[in-house]
N, C-alpha and C positions, 0 to 999 in steps of 0.2 A: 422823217424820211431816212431810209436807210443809206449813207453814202456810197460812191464806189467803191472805197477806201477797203470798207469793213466790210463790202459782201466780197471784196478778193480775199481776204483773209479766212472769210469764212468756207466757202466756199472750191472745192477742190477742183484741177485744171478736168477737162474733157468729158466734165458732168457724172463724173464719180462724188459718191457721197460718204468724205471720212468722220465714222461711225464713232471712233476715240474721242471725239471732243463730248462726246455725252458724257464718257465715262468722268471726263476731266468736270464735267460741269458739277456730276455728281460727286466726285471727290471736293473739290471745292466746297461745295451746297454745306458738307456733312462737317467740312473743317469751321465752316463760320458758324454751326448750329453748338460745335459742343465749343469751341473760343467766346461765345455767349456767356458761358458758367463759367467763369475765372477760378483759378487752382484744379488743384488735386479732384480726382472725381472716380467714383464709380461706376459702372457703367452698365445697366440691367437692361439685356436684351430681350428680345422676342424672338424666339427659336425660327421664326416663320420669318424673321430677315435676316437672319444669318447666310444662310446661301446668298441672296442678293448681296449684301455688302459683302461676300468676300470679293465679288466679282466686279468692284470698283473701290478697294480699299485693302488694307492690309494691317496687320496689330500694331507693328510699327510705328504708323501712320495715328493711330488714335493715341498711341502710348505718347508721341510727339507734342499732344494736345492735350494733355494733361489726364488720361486715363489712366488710373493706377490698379483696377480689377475688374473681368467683366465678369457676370455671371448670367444664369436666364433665368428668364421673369416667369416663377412660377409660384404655384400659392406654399406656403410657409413663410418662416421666420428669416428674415435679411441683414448680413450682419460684413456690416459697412464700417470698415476705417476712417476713410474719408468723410469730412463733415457736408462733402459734396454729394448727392445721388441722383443721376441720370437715369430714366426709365426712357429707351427707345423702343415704339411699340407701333402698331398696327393700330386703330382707334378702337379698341374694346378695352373692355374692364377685363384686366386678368389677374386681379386680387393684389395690385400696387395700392390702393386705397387702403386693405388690410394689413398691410404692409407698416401704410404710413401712421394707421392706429394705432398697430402693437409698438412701436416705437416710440410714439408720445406717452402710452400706457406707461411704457419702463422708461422714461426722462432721457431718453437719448435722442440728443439735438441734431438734427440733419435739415440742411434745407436742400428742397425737391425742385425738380424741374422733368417738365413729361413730354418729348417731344413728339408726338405724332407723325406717322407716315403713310399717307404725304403732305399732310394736312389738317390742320384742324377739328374737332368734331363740335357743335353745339351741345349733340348727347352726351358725350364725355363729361362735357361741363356741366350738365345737368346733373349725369347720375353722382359724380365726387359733390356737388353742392348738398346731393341729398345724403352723401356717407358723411359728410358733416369736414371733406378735408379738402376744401376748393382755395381756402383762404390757404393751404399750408403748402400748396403745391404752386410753380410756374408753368402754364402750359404756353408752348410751341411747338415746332412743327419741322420736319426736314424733306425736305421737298424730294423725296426720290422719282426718277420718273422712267426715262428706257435706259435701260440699262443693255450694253450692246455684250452679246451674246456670240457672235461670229460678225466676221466685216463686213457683212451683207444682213445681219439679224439683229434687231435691238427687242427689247422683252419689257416688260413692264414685271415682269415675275409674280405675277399673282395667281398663284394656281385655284385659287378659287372663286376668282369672273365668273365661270362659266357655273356652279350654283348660284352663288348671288343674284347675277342676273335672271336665267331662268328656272331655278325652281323657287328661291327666296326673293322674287321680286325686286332687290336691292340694285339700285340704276348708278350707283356709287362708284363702280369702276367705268360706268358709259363715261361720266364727267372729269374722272380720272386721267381717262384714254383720252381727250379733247384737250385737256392740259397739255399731256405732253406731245402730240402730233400739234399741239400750235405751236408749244417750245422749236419742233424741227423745224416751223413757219421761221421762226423768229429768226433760227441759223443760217437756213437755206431760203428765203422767200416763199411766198404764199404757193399755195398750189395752184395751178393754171386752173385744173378740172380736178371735182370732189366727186366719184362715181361709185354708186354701189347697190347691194340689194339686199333688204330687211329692215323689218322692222325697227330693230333697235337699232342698226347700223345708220337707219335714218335719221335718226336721234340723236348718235352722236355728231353725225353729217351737219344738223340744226345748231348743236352747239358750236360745233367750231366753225363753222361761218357766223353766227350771231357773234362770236367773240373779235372776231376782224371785223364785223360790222358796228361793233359796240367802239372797237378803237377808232374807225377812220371816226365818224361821229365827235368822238369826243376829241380827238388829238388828230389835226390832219398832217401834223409835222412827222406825228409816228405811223405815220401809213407805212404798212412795207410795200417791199417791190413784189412783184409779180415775178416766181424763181426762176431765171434761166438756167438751174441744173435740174428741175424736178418737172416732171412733163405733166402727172398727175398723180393721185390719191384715190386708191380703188380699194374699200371700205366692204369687206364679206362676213356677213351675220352668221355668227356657227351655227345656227337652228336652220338657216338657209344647205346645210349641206351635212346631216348627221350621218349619213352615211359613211363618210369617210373615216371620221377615227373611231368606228365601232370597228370597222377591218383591222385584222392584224398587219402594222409595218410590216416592213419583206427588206425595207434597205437597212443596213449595216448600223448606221445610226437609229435607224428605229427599231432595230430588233435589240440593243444593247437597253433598249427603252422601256422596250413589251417583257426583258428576261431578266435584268441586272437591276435596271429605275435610272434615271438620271434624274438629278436634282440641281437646280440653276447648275449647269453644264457639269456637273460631280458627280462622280460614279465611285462606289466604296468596291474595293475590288481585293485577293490577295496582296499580301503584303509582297511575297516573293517575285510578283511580278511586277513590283518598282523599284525591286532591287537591280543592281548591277548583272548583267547575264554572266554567269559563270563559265557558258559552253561558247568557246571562241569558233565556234563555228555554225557562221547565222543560215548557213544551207537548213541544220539540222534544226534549228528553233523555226525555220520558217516550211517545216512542210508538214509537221502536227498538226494542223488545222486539217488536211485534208489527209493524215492518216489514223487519226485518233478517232473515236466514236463517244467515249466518256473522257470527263475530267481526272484527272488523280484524286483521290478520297482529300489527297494533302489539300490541294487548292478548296476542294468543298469545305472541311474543318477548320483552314487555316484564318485567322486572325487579318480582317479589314481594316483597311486604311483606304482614305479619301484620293480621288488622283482626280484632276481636271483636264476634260476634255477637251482640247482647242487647235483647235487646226492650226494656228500660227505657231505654235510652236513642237507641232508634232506633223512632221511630214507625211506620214505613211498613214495617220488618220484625217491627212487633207484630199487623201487619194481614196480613202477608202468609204468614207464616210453616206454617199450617197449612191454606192453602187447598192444592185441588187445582191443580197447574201449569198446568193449560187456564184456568185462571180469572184468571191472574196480571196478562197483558197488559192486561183489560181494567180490573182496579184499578189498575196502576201508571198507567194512561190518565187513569184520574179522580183521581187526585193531582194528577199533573201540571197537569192542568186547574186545580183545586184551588187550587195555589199559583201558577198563571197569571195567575188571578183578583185573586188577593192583591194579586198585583205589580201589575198594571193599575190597581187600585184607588185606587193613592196619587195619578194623575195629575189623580183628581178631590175627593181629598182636601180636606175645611176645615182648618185651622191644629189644631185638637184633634186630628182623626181621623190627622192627618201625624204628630203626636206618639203615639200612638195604634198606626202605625207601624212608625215606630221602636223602639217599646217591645218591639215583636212580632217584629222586623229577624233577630235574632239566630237565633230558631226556626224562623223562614222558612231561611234560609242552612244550616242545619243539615238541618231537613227535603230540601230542593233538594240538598246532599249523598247524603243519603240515597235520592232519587231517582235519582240519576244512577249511584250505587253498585249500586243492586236492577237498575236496567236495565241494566247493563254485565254482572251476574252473568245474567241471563235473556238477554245474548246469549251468552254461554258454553256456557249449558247449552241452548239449541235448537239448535243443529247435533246434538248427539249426543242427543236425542229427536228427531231427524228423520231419523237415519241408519237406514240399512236393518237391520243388527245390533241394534241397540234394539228398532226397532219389530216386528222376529220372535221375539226374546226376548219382546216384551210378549203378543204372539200365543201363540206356547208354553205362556206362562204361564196364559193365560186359558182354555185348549183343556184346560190339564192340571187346571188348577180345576173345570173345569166338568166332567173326567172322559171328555173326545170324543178320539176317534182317538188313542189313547195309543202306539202302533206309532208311526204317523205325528209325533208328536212330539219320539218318540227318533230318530227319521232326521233331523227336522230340527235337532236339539242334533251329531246327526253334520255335520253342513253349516254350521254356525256354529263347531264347531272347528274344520275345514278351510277355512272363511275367515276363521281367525285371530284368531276373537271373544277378549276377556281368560279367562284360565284360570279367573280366578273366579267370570267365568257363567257359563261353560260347566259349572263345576260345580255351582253352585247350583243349575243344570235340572235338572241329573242330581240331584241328592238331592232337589227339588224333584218331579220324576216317579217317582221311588221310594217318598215317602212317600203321596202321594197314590195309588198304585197300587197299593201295597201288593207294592214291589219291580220290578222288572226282570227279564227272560228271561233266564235266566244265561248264555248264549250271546251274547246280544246286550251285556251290562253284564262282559262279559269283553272283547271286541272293543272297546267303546267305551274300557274303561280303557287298553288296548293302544293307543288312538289318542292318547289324554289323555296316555301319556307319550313318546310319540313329536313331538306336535305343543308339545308345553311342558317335555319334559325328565324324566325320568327320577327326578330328586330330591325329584318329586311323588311319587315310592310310599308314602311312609309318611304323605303326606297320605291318600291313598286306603285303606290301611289302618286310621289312626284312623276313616274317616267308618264301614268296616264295620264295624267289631269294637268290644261292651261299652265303655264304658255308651252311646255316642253311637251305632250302628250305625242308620245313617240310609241307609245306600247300603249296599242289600239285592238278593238276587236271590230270584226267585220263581219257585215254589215254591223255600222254604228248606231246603237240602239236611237230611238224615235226622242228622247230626252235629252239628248247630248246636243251641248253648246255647240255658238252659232262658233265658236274660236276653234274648238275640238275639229267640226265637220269642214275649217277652213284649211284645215292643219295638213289635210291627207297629201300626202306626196309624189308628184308625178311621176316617178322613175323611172314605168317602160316607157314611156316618149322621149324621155328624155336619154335614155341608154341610145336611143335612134339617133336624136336629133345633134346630141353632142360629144356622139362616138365613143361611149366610155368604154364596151369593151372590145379588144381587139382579139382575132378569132384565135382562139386554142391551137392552132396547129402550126403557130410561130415559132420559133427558136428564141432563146434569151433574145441572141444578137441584134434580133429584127424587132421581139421588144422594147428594145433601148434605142430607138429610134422614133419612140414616144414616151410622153409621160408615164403611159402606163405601166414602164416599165416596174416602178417604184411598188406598184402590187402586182407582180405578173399576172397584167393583160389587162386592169383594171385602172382609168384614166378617174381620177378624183375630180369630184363635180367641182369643188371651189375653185381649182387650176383650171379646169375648162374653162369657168366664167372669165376669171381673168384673163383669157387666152379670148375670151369673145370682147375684149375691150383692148386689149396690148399686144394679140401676135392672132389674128381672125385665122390666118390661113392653118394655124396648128391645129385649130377644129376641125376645118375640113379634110386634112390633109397631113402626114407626116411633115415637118418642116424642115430636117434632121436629112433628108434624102434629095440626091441632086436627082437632074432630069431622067438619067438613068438608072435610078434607082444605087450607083457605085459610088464611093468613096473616092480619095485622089491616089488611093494602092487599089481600085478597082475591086475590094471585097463588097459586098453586098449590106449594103442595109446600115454602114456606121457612119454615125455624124463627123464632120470635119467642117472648116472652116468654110468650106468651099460651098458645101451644104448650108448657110448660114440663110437666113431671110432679111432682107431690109426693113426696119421697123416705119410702121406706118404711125398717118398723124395718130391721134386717140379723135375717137368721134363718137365715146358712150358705148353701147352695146347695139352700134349700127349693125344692119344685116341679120342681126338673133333676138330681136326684141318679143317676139311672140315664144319663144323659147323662154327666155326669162321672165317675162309675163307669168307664165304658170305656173311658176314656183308662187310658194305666199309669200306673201312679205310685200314689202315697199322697194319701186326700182326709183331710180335718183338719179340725178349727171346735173351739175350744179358749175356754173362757170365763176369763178371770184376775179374782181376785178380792182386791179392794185397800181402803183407806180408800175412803168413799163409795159404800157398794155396802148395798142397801138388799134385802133377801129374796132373799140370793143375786143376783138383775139387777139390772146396773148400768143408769140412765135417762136413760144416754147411748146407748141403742140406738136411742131415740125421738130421730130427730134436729131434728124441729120441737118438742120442748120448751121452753116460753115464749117461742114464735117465732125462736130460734137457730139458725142454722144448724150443721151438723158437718161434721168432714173427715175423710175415708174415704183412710186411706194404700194405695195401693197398690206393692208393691216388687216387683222383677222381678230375680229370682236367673238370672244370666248375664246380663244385659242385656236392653236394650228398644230398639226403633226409633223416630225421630223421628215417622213413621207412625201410630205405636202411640200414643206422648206426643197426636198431633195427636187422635185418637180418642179419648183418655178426655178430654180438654181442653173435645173434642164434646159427649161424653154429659154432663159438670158443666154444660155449659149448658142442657143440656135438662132436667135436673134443681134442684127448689127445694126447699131446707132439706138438700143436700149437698154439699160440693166436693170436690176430688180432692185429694190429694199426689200425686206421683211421685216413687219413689225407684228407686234401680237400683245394681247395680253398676260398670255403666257403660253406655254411651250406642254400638249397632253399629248394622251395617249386615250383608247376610250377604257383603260384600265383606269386612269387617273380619274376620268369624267365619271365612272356611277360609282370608284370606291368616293369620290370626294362628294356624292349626292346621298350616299349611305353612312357617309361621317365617318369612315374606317380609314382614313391617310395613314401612310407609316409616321410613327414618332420621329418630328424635326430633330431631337437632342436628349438624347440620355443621363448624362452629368451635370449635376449641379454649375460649376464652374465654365467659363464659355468659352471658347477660342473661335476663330473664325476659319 
């Protein structure tokens, strides 16, 4: 039984949930895994964790634990000082076995240790028993699991869940994702309510309650408590809502996403803009964004370096980050201004107020970094939102939402392959007007795929094969021939009913201002299905209704249409998906609401449902199986402000784009690591 002792410790006041102690668990985890191997060691990475361990670890920190080199695990020849060699890897064979052969071949004595992440494999062990070097290696394992991303986002970082699961069948991050959402069990108490909708999302839902069903069973001393900071667990199946990240982001963080890449929160950007600003005068760095139309040739040529993205310690990307792009210029304007002021300030400064200053100096220069960095990133990304292929793409998109001339659509997706738009929008349209349409003419999405491989290569088939065919068939033709499975003919997607019934688009003749007074602002005018459904289990009235808008539709300055505090909604208990159960019914998949029942649970309900209980607030985790868009993060980020006595988590598998989702189904990801030798 969990004491009081240790759930105060664990546990933050007012039912906030601090995110740092994963990081801590995970540094930990990784210092006992490599203090296992005693002395000196080398240290052979996997390119494809490097991003994650930098974002819970530092070189320092492993040099302190006896690493003396890393480099990445790739196939050649490995030429190791140390008699120690550490392989940190993902559970595949990636020619460490041929590694350990050529070594014995030439009599250089090393002894191995392979740790796994996050876990152990049985196949692992199989396939080294059969390369003949099981007996020469030690396998283990280093348990990584969420790794917290922003103080409301933890990631599991696996950008490739969302193949696995549904094009390669592999249910290995489902049991992955159960691990660590019962870890949060462990820290915060069980989940009162486990609610969600899809197939696989149900799957995972069965394992993490048989795993608190397997402990009260076996141990009733380790039963946990039933959390009084966490109200519920709302579990959303990405096949449940593919609509969304086939749209292009529109907010600030998503478009740095869809135009630059982020990679576990790392963006490689010019070097010159993490230098020191040269120009002391941050009016002038901060109103480029909205007078430039191209980048300088310099910034396009010039020489990248890694910069990490994070809100806690860049102010001006804690502000920027989830607005809509049209919005941007005119904030980075008022920064600037901002800290123009500042500077000017001191010329009339009294002897205190200089000291006064100076004391501030340092935050000034940091901030003024920061400004000169968001405006150099907003010249990067306005040429290609002002290119003509963007802005027809965005047109498509909105014509196909809105369900208008859908012929005419699919001509136009013909016309942007043949002027060479990237393969990955082109496809995104396409599965993008297939879902929404409920398929393609099959005459017509035959010819188009016949263009698809003519105009980008032929090695795209079996991408196009996955998007049709079980369990993902998202790229359909219509009417679905007479031989198509009972899975395929289950698969079709209700969209216009659902555009109806859960308000996704809000009418075109808005102003920004008033669409920031929904969700939808995050794709002008376009409300993401997965945020609706959460919104039909943790804030009902935002479905119906703007929530963001007092009774008169004013603000507490009486301008129209902008949220304030005053505009806020009362959060209600959670009670499933009362009120929209025939709404979520039509979606396919499996619907769930599952009650666990633990220490602190009082006639059956737990009174942590009641999330203003002695004025406390709760947090409502929500996890997104396959991944979630920055889009989608910006939107629920939305609705916890518009709501009092709830806040949000984000959890995820990992963090796409649907650029990431069909280059990672087509096998073309960008290269994790180009140099032999590894730094983090």
């Amino acid at each position: 039984m969990t004491t009081s002792s240790n759930s105060d410790q664990r546990r933050p006041s007012q039912g906030s949930v601090d995110v740092s102690i994963l990081r801590e668990v995970a540094r930990t985890s990784l210092v006992h895994a490599l203090n296992s191997v005693n002395g000196a060691k080398t240290l052979v990475l996997d390119p494809s964790l490097a991003g994650p361990l930098s974002l819970v670890t530092e070189v320092s920190l492993l040099q302190q634990h006896g690493v003396d080199k890393m480099f990445w695990l790739e196939s050649g020849p490995l030429s190791a000082v140390t008699t120690n060699i550490v392989y940190l890897c993902r559970p595949r064979i990636n020619g460490y076995a041929d590694q350990i052969k050529r070594h014995s071949a030439e009599s250089q004595k090393h002894t191995y240790t392979l740790l796994l992440v996050p876990r152990t494999s049985t196949l692992i062990t199989r396939v080294l028993e059969e390369e003949g070097v099981l007996g020469d290696i030690t396998i283990s394992y280093y348990n990584l699991q969420f790794i917290p991303v922003a103080d409301d986002v933890v990631s599991l970082e696996n950008s490739e869940a969302f193949k696995e699961i549904w094009v390669d069948g592999d249910e290995t991050s489902i049991y992955d994702s159960s691990q660590a959402l019962h870890t949060l069990q462990k820290l915060f108490g069980l989940f009162p309510r486990i609610i969600g909708k899809g197939d696989h999302a149900g799957r995972l839902a069965d394992l993490l309650t048989h795993q608190a069903t397997q402990r009260s069973g076996a141990d009733r001393e380790n039963l946990l408590d039933v959390s009084d900071t966490l109200d519920s667990l709302i579990i959303i199946d990405r096949r449940v809502d593919m609509i969304t990240p086939l749209l292009t982001q529109l907010t600030y963080e998503g478009l740095i996403d869809e135009v630059i890449h982020i990679r576990n929160s790392h963006i490689e950007v010019p070097a010159s803009l993490l230098n020191a600003p040269s120009n002391p005068n941050p009016t002038a760095s901060g109103s480029a964004s909205t007078s430039t139309t191209t980048p300088t040739p310099a910034l396009v040529q010039e020489k990248k370096r890694k910069h990490h993205l994070s809100a806690s310690t860049d102010p001006i990307f804690a502000e920027l980050r989830d607005l809509n792009f049209a919005s941007v210029g005119k904030r980075l304007n008022k920064a600037a201004r901002r800290l123009d002021e500042d500077y000017r300030a001191r010329h009339q400064a009294s002897v205190s107020q200089l000291r006064d200053f100076v004391g501030k100096l340092g935050g000034l220069q940091a901030e003024h970094r920061a400004l000169q960095l968001h405006t150099g990133l907003s010249e990067m990304i306005m040429p290609v939102t002002r290119s003509e292929i963007f802005n027809k793409s965005l047109e498509i998109q909105q014509n196909l939402l809105a369900s208008y001339d859908v012929p005419g659509q699919i001509t136009a997706i013909e016309d942007l392959i043949s002027q060479g738009a990237d393969m990955q929008l082109a496809i995104r349209l396409l599965c993008l007007a297939s879902i929404t349409a409920g398929g393609v003419k099959s005459k017509t999405l035959e010819n188009i795929k016949k263009e698809v491989l003519q105009a980008y290569g032929y090695s795209y088939l079996p991408l196009l094969l996955s998007l049709a065919t079980p369990p993902l068939a998202i790229l359909l033709p219509n009417p679905l021939p007479s031989s198509a499975p009972a899975a395929v003919v289950g698969a079709k997607y209700p969209y216009t009913s659902l555009r109806k019934s859960l308000r996704l688009l809000i009418d075109g003749n808005e102003s920004l201002d008033e669409l920031e007074n929904d969700i939808s602002y995050v794709y002008s005018g376009y409300a993401p299905i997965s945020i609706r459904l959460v919104q039909c289990v943790a804030q009902k009235g935002g479905v119906i209704s703007n929530p963001a808008k007092n009774k008169d539709g004013t603000d507490e300055d009486g301008r129209k249409g902008k949220s304030t505090p005053l505009g806020q909604v009362q959060a209600h208990p959670i009670v499933g998906f009362k009120g929209f159960e025939d709404v979520v019914e039509s979606i396919a998949g499996k619907t769930f609401d599952i009650t666990q029942k633990g220490e602190g649970v009082t006639n059956g309900v737990s009174t942590t449902f009641l999330p203003t209980l002695e004025g406390r607030a709760t947090t409502t985790v929500v996890f997104f199986l396959g991944g979630c868009t920055y889009t989608e993060i910006a939107a629920l980020r939305w609705a916890g402000r518009q709501t009092q006595g709830r806040k949000f988590l984000i959890a995820t598998t990992g963090i796409v784009s649907g650029g990431s989702i069909i280059e990672s189904i087509a096998g073309v990801g960008r290269a994790a690591a180009s140099s032999k030798e590894a730094n983090l």
